[in-house]
C-alpha positions in Angstrom: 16.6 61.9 31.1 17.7 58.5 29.7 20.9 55.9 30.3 23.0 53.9 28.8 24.0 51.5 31.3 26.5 49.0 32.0 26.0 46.1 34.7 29.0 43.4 35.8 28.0 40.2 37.6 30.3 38.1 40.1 31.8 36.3 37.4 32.8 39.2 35.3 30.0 39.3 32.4 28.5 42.2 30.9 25.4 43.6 29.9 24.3 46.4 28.5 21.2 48.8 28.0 19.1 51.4 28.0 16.7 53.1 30.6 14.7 56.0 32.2 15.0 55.0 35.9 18.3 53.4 36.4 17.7 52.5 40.1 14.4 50.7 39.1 16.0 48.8 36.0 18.9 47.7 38.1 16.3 46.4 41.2 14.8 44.3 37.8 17.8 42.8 36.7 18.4 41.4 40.0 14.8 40.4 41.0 15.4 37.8 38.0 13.3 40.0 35.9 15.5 40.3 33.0 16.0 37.2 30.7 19.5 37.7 29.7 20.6 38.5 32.6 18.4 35.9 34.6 19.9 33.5 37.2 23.7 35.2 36.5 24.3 36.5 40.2 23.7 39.8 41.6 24.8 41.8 39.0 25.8 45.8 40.0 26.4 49.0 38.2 29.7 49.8 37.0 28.9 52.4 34.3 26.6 54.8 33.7 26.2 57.9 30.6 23.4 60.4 30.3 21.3 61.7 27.4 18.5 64.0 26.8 16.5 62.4 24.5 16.0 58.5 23.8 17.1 58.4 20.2 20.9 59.2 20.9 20.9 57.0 24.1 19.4 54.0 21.8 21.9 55.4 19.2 25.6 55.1 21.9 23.7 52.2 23.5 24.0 49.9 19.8 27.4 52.2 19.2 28.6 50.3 22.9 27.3 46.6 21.6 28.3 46.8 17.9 32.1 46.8 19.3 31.9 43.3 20.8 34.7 44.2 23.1 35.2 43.0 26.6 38.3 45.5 26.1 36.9 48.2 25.1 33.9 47.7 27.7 36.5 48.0 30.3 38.2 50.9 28.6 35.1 53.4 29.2 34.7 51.7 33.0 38.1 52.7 33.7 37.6 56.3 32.1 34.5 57.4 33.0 33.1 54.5 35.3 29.7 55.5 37.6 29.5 59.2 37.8 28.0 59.2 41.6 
């Protein structure tokens, strides 16, 4: 099972990726792990889609990042948001 993932910070930023442990990646970003998202604040999950195989997750993951949209970023928050 793989992830796209979305993470928000305190001051409203926005990163997105890929993984195949979510809880571990996420721990990672906030140990300071992560260089883009280094020193920005505790940074939490606020969107989350699975995929079978890594190819289509890689595939929605650039699909997400190609749209350079803060609005449309929020758009799929407020749809689908974390499934828990």
């Amino acid at each position: 099972m793989c992830f796209v993932y979305i993470i928000q910070n305190p001051r409203g930023k926005y990163y997105i990726g890929y993984t195949q442990d979510i809880e571990d990646r996420l721990k990672r970003h906030n140990r300071n792990c992560s260089g883009l998202t280094k020193n920005k604040g505790i940074w939490k999950l606020v969107y989350k889609e699975n995929f079978s195989d890594k190819k289509n997750t890689i595939k929605r993951e650039n699909y997400i990042k190609n749209q350079k949209s803060k609005r449309f970023i929020e758009g799929l928050i407020s749809y689908r948001g974390v499934e828990e």
